[in-house]
Backbone and ligand atoms as CSV (ligand in chain L), in Angstrom:
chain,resi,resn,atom,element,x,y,z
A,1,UNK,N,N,51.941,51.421,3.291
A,1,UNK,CA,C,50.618,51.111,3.828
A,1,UNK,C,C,50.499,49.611,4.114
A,2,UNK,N,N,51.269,48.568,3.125
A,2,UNK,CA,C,51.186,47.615,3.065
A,2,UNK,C,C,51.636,46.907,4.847
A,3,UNK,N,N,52.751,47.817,4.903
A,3,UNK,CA,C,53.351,47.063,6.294
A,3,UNK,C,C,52.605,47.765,7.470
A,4,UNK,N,N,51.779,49.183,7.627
A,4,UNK,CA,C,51.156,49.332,8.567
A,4,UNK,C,C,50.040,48.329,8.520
A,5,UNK,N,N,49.445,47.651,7.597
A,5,UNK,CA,C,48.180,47.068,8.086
A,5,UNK,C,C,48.730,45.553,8.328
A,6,UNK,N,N,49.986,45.129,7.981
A,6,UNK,CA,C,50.211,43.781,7.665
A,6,UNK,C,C,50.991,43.672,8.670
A,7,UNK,N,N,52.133,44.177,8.910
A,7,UNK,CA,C,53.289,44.139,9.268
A,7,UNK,C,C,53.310,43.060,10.567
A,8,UNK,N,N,52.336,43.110,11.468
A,8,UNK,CA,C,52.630,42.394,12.257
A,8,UNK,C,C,52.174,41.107,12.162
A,9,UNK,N,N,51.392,40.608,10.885
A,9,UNK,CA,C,50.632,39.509,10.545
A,9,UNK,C,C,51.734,38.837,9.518
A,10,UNK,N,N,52.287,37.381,10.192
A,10,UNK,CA,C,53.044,36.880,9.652
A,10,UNK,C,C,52.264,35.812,8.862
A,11,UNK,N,N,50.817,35.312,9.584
A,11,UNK,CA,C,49.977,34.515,8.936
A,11,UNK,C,C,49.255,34.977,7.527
A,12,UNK,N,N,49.405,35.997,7.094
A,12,UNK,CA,C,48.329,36.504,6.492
A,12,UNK,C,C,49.342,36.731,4.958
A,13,UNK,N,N,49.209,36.911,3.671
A,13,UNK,CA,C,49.603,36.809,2.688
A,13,UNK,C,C,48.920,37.970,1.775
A,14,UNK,N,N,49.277,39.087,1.538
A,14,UNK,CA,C,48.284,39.549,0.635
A,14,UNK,C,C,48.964,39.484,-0.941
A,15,UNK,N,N,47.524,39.389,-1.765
A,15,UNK,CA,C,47.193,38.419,-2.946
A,15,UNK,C,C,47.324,39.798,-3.935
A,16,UNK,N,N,46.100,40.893,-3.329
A,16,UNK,CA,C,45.947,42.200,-4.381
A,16,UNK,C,C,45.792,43.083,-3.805
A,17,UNK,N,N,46.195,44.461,-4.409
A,17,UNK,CA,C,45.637,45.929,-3.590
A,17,UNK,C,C,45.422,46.342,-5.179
A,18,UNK,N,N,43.890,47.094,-4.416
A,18,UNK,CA,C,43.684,48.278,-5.533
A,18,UNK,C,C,43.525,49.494,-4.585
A,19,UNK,N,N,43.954,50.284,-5.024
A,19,UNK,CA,C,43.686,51.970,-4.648
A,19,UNK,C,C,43.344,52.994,-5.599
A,20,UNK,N,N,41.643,53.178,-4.570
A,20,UNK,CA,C,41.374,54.048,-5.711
A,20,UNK,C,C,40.690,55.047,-4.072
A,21,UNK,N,N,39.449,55.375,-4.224
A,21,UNK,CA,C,39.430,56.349,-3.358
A,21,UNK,C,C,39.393,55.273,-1.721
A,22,UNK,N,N,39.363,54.322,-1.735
A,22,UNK,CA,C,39.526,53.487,-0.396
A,22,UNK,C,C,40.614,52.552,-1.090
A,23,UNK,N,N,41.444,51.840,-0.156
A,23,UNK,CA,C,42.260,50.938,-0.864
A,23,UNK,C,C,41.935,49.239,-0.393
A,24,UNK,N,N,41.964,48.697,-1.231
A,24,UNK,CA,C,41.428,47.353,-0.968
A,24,UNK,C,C,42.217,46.250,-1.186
A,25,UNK,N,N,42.514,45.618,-0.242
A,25,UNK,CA,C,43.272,44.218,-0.434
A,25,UNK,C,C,42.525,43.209,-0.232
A,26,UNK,N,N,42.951,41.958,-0.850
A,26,UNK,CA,C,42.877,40.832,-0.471
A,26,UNK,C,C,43.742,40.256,-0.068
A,27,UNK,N,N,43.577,39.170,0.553
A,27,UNK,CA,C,44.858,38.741,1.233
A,27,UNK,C,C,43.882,37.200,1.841
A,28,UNK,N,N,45.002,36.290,2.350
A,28,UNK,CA,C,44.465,34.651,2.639
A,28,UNK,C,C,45.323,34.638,3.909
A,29,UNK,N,N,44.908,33.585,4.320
A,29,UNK,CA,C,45.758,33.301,5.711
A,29,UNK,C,C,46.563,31.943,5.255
A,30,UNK,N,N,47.475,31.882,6.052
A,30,UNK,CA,C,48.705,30.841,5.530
A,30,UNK,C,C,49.365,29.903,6.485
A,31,UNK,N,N,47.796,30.104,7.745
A,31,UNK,CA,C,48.189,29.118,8.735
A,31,UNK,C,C,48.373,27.443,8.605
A,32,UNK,N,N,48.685,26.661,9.184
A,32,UNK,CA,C,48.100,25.363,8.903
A,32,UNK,C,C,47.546,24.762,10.118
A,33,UNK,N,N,47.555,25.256,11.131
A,33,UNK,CA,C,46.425,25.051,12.149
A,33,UNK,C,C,45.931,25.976,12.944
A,34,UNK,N,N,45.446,25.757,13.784
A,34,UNK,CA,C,44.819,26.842,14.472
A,34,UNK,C,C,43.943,26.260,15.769
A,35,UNK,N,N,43.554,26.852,16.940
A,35,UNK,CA,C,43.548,26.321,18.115
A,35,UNK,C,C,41.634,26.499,17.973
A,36,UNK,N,N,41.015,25.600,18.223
A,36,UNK,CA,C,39.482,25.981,18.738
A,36,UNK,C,C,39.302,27.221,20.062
A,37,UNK,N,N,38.155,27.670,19.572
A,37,UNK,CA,C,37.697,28.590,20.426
A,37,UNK,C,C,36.839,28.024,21.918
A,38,UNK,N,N,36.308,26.294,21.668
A,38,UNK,CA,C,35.727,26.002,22.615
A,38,UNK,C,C,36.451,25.434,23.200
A,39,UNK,N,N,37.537,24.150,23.673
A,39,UNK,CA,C,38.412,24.223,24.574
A,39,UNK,C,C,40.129,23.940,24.250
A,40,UNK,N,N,40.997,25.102,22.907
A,40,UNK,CA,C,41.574,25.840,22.974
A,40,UNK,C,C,42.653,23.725,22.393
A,41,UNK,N,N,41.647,23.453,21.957
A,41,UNK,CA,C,42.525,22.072,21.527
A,41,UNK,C,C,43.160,22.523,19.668
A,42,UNK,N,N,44.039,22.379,18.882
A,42,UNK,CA,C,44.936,22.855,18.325
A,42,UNK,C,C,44.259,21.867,17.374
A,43,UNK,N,N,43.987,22.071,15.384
A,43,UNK,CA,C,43.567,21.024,15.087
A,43,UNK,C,C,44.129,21.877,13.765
A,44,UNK,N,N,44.866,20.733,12.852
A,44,UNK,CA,C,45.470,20.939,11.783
A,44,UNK,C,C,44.226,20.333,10.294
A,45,UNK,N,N,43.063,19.915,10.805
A,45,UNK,CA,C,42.381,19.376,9.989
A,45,UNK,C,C,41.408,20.852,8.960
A,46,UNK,N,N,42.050,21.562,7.972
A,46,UNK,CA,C,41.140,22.143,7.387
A,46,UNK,C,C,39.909,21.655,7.015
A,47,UNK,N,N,38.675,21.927,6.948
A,47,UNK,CA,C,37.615,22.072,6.655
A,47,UNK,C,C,36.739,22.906,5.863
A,48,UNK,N,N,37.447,23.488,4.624
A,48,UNK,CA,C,36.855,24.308,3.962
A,48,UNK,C,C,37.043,26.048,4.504
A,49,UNK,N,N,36.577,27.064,3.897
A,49,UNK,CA,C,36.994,28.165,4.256
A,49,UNK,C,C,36.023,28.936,4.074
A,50,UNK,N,N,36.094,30.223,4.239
A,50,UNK,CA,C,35.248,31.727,3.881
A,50,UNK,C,C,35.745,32.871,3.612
A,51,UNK,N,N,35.126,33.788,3.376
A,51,UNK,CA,C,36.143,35.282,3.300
A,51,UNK,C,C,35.051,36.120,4.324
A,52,UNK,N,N,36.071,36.596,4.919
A,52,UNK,CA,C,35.564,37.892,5.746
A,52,UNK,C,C,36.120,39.273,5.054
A,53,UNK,N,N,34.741,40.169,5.320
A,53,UNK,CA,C,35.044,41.452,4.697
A,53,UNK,C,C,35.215,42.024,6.172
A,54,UNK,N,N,36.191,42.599,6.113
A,54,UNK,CA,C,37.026,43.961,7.109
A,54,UNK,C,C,37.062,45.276,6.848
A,55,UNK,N,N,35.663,46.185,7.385
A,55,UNK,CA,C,36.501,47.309,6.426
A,55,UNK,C,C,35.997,48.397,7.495
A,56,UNK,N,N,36.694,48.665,9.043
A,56,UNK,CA,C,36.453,49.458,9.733
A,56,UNK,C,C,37.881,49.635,10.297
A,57,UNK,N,N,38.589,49.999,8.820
A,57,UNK,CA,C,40.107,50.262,9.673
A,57,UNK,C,C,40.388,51.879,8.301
A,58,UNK,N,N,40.967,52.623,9.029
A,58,UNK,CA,C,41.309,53.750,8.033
A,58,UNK,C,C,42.937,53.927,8.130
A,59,UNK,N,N,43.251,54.458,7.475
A,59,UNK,CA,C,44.595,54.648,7.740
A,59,UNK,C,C,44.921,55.851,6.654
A,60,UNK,N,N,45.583,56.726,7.155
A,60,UNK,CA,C,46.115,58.442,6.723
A,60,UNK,C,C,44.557,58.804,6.069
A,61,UNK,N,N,43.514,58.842,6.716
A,61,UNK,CA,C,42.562,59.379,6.020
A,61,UNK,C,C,41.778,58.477,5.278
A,62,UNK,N,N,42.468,57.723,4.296
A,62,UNK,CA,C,41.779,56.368,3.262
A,62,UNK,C,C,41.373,55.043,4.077
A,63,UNK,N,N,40.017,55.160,3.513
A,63,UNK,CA,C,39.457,54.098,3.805
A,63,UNK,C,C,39.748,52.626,3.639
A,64,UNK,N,N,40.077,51.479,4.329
A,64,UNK,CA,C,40.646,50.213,4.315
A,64,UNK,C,C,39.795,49.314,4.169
A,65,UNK,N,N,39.731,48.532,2.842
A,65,UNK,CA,C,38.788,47.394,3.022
A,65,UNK,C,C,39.723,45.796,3.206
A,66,UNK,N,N,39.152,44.972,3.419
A,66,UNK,CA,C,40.248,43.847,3.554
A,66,UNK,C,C,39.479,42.833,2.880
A,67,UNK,N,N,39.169,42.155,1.669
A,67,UNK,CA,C,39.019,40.930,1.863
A,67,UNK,C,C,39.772,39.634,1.819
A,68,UNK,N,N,39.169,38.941,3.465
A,68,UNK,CA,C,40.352,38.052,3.698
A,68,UNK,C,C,39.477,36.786,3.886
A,69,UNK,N,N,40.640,35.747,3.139
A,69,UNK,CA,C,40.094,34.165,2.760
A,69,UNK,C,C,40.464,34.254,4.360
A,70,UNK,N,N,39.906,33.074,5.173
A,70,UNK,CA,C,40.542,32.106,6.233
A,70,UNK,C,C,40.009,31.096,6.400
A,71,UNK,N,N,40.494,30.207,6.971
A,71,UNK,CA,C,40.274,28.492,6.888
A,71,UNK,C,C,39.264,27.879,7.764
A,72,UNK,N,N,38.745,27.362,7.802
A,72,UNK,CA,C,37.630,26.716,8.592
A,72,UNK,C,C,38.346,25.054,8.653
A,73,UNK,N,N,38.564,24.723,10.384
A,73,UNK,CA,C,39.136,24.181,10.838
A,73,UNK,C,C,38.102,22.842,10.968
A,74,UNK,N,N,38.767,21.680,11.727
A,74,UNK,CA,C,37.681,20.609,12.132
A,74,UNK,C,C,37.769,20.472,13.363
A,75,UNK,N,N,37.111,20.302,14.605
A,75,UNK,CA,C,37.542,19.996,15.956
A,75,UNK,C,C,37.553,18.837,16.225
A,76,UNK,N,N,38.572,18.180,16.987
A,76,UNK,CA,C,38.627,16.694,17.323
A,76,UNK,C,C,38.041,16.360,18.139
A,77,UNK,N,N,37.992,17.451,19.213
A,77,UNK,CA,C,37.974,17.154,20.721
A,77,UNK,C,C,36.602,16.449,21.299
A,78,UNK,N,N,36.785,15.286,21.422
A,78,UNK,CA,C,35.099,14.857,21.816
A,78,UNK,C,C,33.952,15.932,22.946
A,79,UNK,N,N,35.160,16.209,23.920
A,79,UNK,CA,C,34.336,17.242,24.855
A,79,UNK,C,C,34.028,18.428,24.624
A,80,UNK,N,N,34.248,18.994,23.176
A,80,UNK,CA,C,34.055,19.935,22.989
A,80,UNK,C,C,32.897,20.237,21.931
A,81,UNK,N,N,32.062,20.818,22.138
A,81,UNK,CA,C,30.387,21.015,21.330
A,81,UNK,C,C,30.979,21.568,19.918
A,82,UNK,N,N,31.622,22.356,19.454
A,82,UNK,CA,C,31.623,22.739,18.194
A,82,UNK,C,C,32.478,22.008,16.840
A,83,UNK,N,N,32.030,21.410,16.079
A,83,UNK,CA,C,32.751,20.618,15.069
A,83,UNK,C,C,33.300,21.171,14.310
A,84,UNK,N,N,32.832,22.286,13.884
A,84,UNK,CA,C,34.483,23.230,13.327
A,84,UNK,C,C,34.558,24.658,13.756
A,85,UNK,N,N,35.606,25.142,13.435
A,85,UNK,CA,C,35.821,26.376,13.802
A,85,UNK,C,C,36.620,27.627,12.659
A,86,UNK,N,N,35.902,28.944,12.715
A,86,UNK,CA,C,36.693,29.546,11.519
A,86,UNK,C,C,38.404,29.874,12.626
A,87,UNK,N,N,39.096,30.153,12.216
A,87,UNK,CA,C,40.422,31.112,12.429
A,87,UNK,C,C,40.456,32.242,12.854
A,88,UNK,N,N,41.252,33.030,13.700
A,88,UNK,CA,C,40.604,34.476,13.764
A,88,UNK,C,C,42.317,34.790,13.582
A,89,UNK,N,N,42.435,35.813,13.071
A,89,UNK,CA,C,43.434,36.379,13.235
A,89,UNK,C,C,43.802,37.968,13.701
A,90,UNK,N,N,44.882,37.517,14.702
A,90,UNK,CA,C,45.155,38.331,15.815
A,90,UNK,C,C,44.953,39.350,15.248
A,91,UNK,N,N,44.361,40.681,15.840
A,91,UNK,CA,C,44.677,42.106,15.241
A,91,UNK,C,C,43.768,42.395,13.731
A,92,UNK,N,N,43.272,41.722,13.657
A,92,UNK,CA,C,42.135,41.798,12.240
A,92,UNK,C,C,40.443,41.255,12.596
A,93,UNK,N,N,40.478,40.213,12.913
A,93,UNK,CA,C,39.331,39.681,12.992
A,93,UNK,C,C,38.846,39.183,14.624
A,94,UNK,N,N,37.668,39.336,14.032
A,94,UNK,CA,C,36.935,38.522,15.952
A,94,UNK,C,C,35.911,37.722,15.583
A,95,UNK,N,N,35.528,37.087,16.062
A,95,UNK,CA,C,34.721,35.941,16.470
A,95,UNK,C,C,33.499,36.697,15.899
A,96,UNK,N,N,32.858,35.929,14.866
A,96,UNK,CA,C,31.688,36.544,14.478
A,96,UNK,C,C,30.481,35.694,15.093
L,1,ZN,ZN,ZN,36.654,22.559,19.850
């Protein structure tokens, strides 16, 4: 199960699974930068973090919860309006 939900996430690290009638991981991201969403400028400056809860994925029937740390970035870019930005990672998360 571990590698259907992970497998293609090389950024992502998981920490714990419990399985009981849904199975639940945690897991962190293990990027060290990450690109802004407003004009796509690349910024290695963490800024603190959050956890997003994920839990609209099923797999063989059991319910999938995810909670995942990710990093909250800083933006450099003068032309760009947003001063930080969370991470999204491919195939898990979107832009909240
Ligand atoms: Zn930006």
């Amino acid at each position: 199960m571990l590698s259907t939900v992970f497998g293609h996430l090389s950024s992502v690290v998981v920490e714990e699974v419990v399985v009981d009638d849904a199975a639940a991981f945690a897991a962190r991201t293990v990027t060290r930068e990450a690109a802004c969403p407003g004009r796509g400028r690349v910024s290695a400056r963490v800024h603190g973090g959050c956890r997003r809860r994920l839990a609209d994925l099923a797999i063989a029937g059991r319910r999938v919860v995810i909670d995942l740390a990710v990093r909250r970035f800083r933006c450099r870019a003068s032309e760009c309006g947003r001063r930080t930005f969370v991470e999204q990672v491919e195939g898990l998360t979107e832009p909240s």
